[in-house]
C-alpha positions as CSV (number, residue, x, y, z in Angstrom):
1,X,1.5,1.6,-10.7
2,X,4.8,3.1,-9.6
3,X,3.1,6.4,-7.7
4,X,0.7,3.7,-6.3
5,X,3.7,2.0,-4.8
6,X,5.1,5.0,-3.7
7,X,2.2,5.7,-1.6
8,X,2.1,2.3,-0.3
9,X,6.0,2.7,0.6
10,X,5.9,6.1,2.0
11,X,1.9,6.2,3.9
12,X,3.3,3.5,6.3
13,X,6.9,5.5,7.0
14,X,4.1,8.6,8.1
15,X,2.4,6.6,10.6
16,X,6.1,5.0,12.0
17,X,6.7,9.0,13.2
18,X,3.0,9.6,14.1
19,X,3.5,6.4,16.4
20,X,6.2,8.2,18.2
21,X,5.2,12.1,17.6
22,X,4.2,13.8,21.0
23,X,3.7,17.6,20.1
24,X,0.0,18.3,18.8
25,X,1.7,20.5,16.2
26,X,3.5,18.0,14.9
27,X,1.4,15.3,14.8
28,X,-1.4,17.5,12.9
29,X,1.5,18.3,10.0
30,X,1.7,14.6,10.0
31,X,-1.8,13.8,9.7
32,X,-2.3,16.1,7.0
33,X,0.4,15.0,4.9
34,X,-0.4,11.6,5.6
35,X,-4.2,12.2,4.5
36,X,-3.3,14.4,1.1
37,X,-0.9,11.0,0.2
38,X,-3.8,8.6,0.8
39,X,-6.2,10.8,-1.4
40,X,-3.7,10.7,-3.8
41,X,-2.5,7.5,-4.3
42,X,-5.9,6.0,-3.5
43,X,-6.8,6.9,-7.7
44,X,-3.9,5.9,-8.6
45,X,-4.1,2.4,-7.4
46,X,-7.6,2.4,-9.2
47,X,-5.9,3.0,-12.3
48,X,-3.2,0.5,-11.8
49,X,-5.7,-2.4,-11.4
50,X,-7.9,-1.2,-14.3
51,X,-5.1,-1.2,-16.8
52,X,-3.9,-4.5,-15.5
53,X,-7.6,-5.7,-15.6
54,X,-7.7,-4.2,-19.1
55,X,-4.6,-6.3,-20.3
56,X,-5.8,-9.2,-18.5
57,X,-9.3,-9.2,-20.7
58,X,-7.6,-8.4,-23.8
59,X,-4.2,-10.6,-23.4
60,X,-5.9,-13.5,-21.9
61,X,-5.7,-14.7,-18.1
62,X,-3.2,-18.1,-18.5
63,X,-0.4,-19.6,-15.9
64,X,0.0,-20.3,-12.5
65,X,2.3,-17.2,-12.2
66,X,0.0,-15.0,-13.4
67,X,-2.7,-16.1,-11.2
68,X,-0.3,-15.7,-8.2
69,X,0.3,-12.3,-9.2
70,X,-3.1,-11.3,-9.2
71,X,-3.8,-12.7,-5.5
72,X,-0.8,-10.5,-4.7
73,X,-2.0,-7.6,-6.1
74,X,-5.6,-8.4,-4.1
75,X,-3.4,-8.3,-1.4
76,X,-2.1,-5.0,-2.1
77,X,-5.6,-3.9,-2.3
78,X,-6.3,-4.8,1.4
79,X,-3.5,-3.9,2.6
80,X,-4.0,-0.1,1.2
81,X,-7.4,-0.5,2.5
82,X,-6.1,-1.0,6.3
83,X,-4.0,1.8,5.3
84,X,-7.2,3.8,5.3
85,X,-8.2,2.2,7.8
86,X,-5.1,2.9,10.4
87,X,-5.5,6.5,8.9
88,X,-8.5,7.2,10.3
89,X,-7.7,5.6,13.6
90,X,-5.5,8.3,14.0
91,X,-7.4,10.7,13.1
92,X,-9.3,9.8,15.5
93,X,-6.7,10.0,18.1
94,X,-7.3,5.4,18.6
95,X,-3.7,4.1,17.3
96,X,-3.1,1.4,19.8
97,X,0.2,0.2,17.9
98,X,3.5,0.8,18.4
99,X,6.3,2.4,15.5
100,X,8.1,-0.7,16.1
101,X,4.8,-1.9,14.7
102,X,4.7,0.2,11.7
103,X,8.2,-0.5,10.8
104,X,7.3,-3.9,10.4
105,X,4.0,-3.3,8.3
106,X,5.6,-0.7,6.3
107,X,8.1,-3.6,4.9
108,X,4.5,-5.5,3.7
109,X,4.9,-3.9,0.2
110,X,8.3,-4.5,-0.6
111,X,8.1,-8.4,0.0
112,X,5.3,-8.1,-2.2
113,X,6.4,-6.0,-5.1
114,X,10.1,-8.3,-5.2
115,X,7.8,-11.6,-5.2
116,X,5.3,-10.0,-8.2
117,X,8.4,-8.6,-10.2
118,X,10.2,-12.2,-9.9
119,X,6.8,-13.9,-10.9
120,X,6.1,-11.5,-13.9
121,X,10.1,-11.4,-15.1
122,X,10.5,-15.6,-14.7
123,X,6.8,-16.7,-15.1
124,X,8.0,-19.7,-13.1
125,X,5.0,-21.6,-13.5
């Protein structure tokens, strides 16, 4: 879960400079780094939701936290799949945002990951 996370933090800080990159050279370096982090993490978030479905089936699924949490982590799920998605926009040379943009979308997990840690920590409901 934490290397999934540090894809999802760190994917989103590549396209903030391929936003504002202007030599070819450049922007190919970032492309390729960007696309050997998305291969990577891309298992890895696999894993993280089959252990957590794992421990869901064999712990039980109980609590409004926990149900909270898990339409967070569906969340997380799309939002690596735009990932992809703005990945191969680039790649095909059709990014139509702005870094200022990216900046803003790159925060997306962080809100996340601090609202799923206070749910699982608190179990407020």
């Amino acid at each position: 879960m934490t290397s999934w996370f540090a894809g999802l933090f760190y994917l989103p800080r590549i396209f903030v400079n391929l936003a504002m990159e202007e030599h070819a050279v450049a922007r190919d370096r970032l492309l390729l780094m960007a696309r050997k982090l998305f291969r990577f993490m891309t298992p890895l978030g696999v894993l993280a939701v089959l252990f957590g479905l794992w421990l869901w089936f064999g712990f039980g699924f109980s609590g409004g936290w926990l149900h909270t949490k898990t339409t967070l982590v569906g969340l997380l799920i799309a939002y690596h799949a735009y990932c992809g998605v703005l990945l191969n926009r680039f790649e095909a040379g059709a990014n139509t945002r702005s870094h200022l943009w990216y900046r803003f979308y790159n925060e997306i997990p962080v809100v996340i990951l601090t609202f799923v840690v206070f749910l699982v920590v608190l179990k407020p409901f």
